[in-house]
N, C-alpha and C positions, 0 to 999 in steps of 0.2 A: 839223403837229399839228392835230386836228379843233378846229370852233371850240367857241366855248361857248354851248349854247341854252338853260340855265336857269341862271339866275343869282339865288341867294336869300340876301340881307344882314340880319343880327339879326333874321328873324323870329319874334315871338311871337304868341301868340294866349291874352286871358284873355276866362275866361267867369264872369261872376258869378251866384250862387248863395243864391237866396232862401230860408232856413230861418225859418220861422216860430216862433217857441216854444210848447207848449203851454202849454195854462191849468192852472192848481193846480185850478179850483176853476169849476163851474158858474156861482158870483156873480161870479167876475173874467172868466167869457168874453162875460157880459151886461154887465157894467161897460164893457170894453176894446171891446164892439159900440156901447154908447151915448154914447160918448163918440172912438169912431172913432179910438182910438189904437191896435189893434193894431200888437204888436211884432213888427218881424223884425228877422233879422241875416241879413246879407252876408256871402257868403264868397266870395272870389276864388279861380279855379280857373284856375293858367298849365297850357292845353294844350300849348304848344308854348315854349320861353324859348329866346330867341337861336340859332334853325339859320341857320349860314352852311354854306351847297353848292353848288357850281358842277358841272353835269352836261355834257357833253361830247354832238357827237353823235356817233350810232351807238354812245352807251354802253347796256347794259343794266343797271341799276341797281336790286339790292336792298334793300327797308327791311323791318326784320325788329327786335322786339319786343315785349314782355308785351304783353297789354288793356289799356288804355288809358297807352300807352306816347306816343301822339300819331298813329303813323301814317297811319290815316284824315283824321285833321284834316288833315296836312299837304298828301293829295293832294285835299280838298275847298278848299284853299285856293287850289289850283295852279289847280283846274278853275273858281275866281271865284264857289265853291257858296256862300261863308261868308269875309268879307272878314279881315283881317288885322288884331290890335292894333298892333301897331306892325311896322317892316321894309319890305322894299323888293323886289321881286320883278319880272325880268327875265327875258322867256318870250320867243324866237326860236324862231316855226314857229307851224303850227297844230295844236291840242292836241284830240285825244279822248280822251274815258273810260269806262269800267267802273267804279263805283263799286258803288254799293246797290244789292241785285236792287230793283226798283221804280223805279230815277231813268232819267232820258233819252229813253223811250216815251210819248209821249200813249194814256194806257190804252184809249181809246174809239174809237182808230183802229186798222186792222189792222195786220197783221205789213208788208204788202206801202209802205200810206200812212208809216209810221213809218220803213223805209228812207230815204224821198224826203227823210221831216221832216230825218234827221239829218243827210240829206247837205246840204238847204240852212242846214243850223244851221251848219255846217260852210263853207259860202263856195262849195261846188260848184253847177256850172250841172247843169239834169238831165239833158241828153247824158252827161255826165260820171258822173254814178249809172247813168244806164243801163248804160252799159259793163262798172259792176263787179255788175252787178245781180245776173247768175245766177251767176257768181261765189259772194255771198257768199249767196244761197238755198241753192245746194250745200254750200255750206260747213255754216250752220247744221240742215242737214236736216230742216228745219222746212214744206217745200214744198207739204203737205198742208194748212197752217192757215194758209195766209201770206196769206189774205184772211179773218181771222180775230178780231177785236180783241184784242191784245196781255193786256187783263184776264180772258181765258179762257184762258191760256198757264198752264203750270206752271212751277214758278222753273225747271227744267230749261228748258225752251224758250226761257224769255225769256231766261235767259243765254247759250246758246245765239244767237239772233238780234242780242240785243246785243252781242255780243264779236264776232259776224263783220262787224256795221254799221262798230266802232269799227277793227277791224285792217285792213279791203279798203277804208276810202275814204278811205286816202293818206294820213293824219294824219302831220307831221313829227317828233312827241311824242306816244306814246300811254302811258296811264296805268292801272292796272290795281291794282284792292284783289281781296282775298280772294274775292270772290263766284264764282272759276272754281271752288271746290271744292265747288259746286253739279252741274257736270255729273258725266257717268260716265268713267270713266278712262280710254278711249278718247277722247273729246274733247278731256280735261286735253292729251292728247299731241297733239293736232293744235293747243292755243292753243300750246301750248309753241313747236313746231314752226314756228305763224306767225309767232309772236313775236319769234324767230330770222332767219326770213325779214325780216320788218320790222327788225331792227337792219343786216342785213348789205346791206341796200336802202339804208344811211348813214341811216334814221330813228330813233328814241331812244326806251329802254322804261323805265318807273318800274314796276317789279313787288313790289306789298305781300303779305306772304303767308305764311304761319304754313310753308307745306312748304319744310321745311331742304334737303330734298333735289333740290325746284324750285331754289333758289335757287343752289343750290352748282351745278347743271347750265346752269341757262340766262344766271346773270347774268355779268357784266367785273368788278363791283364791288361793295360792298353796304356801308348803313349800319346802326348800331346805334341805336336811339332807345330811350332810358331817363327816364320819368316828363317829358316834353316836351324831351329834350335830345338834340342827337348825342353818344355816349360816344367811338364809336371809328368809324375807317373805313379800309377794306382790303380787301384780296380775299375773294370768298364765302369760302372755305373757314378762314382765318382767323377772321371775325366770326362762322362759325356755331359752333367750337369754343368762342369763348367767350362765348359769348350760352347754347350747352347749359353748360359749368360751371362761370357765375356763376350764373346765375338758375334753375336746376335743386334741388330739396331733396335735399341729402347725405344727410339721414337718411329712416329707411324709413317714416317719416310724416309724409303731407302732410295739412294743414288750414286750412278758411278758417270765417268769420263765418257763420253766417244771416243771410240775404240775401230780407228778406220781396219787395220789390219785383219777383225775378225767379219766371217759374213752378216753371223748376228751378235749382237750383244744387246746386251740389257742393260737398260737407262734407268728404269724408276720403277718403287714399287712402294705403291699407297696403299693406304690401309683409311676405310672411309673418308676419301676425299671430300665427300660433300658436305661433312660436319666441319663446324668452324672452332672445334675443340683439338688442342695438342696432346692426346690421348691414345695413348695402345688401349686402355681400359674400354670394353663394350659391356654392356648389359646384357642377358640372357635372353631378351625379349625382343634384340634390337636385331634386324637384318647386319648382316658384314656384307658391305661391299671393298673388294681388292683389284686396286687396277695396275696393270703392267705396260710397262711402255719400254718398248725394244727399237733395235733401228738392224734394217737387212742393210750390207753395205755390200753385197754382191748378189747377185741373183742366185736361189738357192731352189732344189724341187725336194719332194717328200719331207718338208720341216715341218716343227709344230713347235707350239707353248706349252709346256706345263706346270702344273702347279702341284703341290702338295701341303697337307698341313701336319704339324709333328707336335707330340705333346713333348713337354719338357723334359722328358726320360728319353728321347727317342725314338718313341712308339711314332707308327703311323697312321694318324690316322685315316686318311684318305687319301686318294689322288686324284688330280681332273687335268684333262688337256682339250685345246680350243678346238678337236677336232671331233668330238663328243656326238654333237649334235647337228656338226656341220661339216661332213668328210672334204667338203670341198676347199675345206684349209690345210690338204693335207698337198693342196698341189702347190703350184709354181706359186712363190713370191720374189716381186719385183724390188729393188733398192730405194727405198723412202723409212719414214719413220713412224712406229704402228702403235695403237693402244687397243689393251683387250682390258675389258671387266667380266669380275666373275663376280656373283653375289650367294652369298651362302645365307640359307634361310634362319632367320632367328629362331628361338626354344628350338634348337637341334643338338649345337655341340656344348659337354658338358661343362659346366664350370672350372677354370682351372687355365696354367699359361699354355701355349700353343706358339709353333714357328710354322713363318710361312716360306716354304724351299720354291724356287720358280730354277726353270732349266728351259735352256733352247737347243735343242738337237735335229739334228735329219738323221732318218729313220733308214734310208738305205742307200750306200752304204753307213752304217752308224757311225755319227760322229758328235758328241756335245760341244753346239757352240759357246755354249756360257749356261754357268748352273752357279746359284748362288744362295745361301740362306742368309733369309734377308729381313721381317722384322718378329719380334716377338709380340703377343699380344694375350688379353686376361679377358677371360669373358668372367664377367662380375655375377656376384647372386643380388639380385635387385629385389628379394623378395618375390618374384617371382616364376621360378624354378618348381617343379614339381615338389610333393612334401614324401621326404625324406622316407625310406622302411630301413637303413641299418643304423646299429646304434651310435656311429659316429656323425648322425645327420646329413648323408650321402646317397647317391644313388653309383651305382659302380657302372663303369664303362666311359670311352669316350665321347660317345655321344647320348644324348640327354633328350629325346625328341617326347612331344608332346603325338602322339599317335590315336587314328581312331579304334575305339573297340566296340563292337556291336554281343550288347549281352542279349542273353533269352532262355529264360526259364522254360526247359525241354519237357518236364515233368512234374 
C-alpha cells in the first residue's frame, strides 16, 4: 500500500468579521466620534470545521463544491498561504501550487527570472532548473515573452507559465485551484494530460475545480466540502452524482440576493418562463427557452454571460456566451439590471437530466464575477424522439438532433 503524504487532523479555520453598525442619526455618529466609542460587532466565520483526510501517494484527489464551500482555503492552507485555527497538518514531500492568477511570480521580473525564482523557492540547485528549463518554456508557449515581466502577461500567459513551472520541477504534491479554466481548451488538455503524467511518476495531485467532468476523468478519488466540512467521500463519479442532485435547484427557478459589493451578480435563472407549468420536465419536441437576469453594480468593460449545459455525470455538453453572435457585448456595460434569453432548439438534446451552469466574468484581466449551477432539468421521451438502433431502446450521445440527409442512388 502507497504511503501517506498528507495527513490533516480536525482542521479548522475561523475568520472574524468586523461589522460596524450604522448610525441612526448624524448627532449619534458625531457623538460616538467624540467620545471614540464606535460600535462594532464580531462575527465569527468557520471557513473550514474539523477536515480529517489522509491523501495517499500517487493519489489524484478531487475537491469539488458550492462558493465558498472552503475549497480554496483549504489548499491556501496546505500551501502555508494562511495559517490554520486550530488542527494538525502532516505534509511528506515538497509541495507546489497554482492558486490565484496573481500569486507565486515576482511581477517585475520576467517570465524567464521567475522560472529560476520558483525553482529555488522550491529547494532545487540551478543545474537542476536548467535541465527542465526548455521543457517547461515548450510547454507554456510562452517563448516569445519569456524575457518579458510577468505584469505585462495576460492571465492566459501567466497561467500558462505558472502551471508548467509548478508540474516540470518535480514537486512530490502538486496542488491545483480553479485558475486552469483561464487557458484555452487545448491547454486544459495538455494540464490534464501532465497531471496524469505526474500521478503515474508515484507524485500526488490535489485538483480543485468546478469541471465535473475534469474530475470524474482525471481524479482516483474525490471529496465533497459543504459550508467548511467534508460531507462525503468516494470515487469521482459517485461524489459528482450527488454534489449535481443535492445542491442543484429542482424547480425551474433559480434566485439569489442583490449583492451590492460585486460588479455583477446574478439574480435569476428561468427555465421556460412562458409556460405556466411548475416543471423542470420538457418534452423532446418542445423548444427550451433559459433566461438569465444579472444586475452590473459598477461599470465593467470586456464582460460577458455565459452559459453551459452539463449532463448529470458531468459531461459537458455545450457552451454558449451572449457574445456569440453579437461581439458588441463584449464591450463596456453601464450599472442597471439586465436579462438575456437563450433558446435551445427542440428534437436536439437527448433525452435524459441536464444542469444549467450560468458564470459572469471579464475577460481581461480574468476575473469571475459570479458563476453558479443553477437548475436541473429532464427532457422527457414524449414518443417522439427518433426510433431507437441499440438494444437498450437508445440512441447514444448527448445530443439527439433530428438532421437532414440527402440520399441518391449513385449506380
Amino acid at each position: 500500500m502507497s504511503k501517506t503524504v498528507i495527513e490533516i487532523k480536525n482542521l479548522s479555520k475561523k475568520y472574524i468579521i468586523n461589522r460596524q453598525k450604522p448610525h441612526s442619526t448624524f448627532r449619534q455618529a458625531l457623538i460616538n466620534l467624540y467620545n471614540k466609542t464606535k460600535r462594532k460587532e464580531k462575527e465569527e466565520f468557520w471557513a473550514l470545521k474539523n477536515i480529517n483526510l489522509k491523501v495517499r501517494e500517487g493519489e489524484i484527489l478531487g475537491v469539488i463544491g458550492r462558493n465558498g464551500a472552503g475549497k480554496s482555503t483549504l489548499l491556501k492552507i496546505l500551501t502555508q498561504i494562511t495559517p490554520p485555527t486550530t488542527g494538525v497538518i502532516k505534509i511528506h514531500g515538497r509541495v507546489s501550487s497554482l492558486l490565484e492568477v496573481g500569486t507565486g511570480f515576482n511581477p517585475e521580473l520576467s517570465g524567464r527570472e521567475n522560472i529560476y525564482l520558483n525553482g529555488a523557492i522550491l529547494g532545487m540547485k540551478r543545474a537542476e532548473i536548467k535541465n527542465k528549463f526548455d521543457e517547461i518554456v515548450a510547454f507554456s508557449e510562452i517563448d516569445k515573452f519569456l524575457d518579458t515581466p510577468v505584469k505585462r502577461y495576460s492571465s492566459g500567459m501567466y497561467v500558462r507559465l505558472a502551471f508548467a513551472v509548478a508540474a516540470h520541477l518535480e514537486p512530490e504534491i502538486l496542488l491545483i485551484d480553479e485558475v486552469l479554466s483561464v487557458g484555452d481548451t487545448n491547454f486544459q488538455k495538455k494540464c490534464m494530460g501532465k497531471m496524469e503524467d505526474v500521478a503515474k511518476g508515484g507524485r500526488t495531485v490535489l485538483f480543485v475545480s468546478h469541471n465535473l467532468g475534469a474530475i470524474r476523468q482525471l481524479c482516483t478519488s474525490c471529496v465533497l466540502l459543504e459550508k467548511g466540512r467534508i460531507v462525503a467521500q468516494s470515487n469521482p463519479q459517485d461524489i459528482v452524482e450527488r454534489y449535481l442532485v443535492e445542491k442543484t435547484v429542482k424547480k425551474p427557478v433559480f434566485k439569489q440576493a442583490h449583492k451590492a459589493h460585486k460588479k455583477m451578480n446574478l439574480r435569476e435563472v428561468l427555465l421556460n418562463p412562458h409556460k405556466k407549468m411548475n416543471s423542470n420536465n420538457v418534452n423532446y419536441d418542445e423548444d427550451i427557452l433559459i433566461r438569465i437576469e444579472y444586475e452590473v453594480n459598477s461599470k465593467v468593460n470586456d464582460a460577458n454571460v455565459w452559459m453551459a449545459i452539463q449532463t448529470s455525470d458531468g459531461t459537458m455538453a455545450f457552451t454558449t456566451a451572449d457574445y456569440d453572435l453579437d461581439p458588441k457585448m463584449k464591450g463596456t456595460r453601464l450599472p442597471g439590471y439586465y436579462r438575456s434569453d437563450v433558446k435551445l432548439p427542440k428534437k436536439w438534446l437527448n433525452t435524459g437530466q441536464y444542469m444549467i451552469v450560468v458564470g459572469l466574468v471579464n475577460n481581461n484581466p480574468f476575473e469571475v464575477f459570479d458563476r453558479k449551477e443553477t437548475i436541473m432539468f429532464n427532457i422527457i421521451d414524449n414518443g417522439t424522439t427518433p426510433n431507437a438502433f441499440y438494444k437498450d431502446g437508445t440512441r447514444r450521445g448527448v445530443l439527439q438532433p433530428f438532421l437532414k440527409w440527402e440520399n441518391i442512388k449513385v449506380k
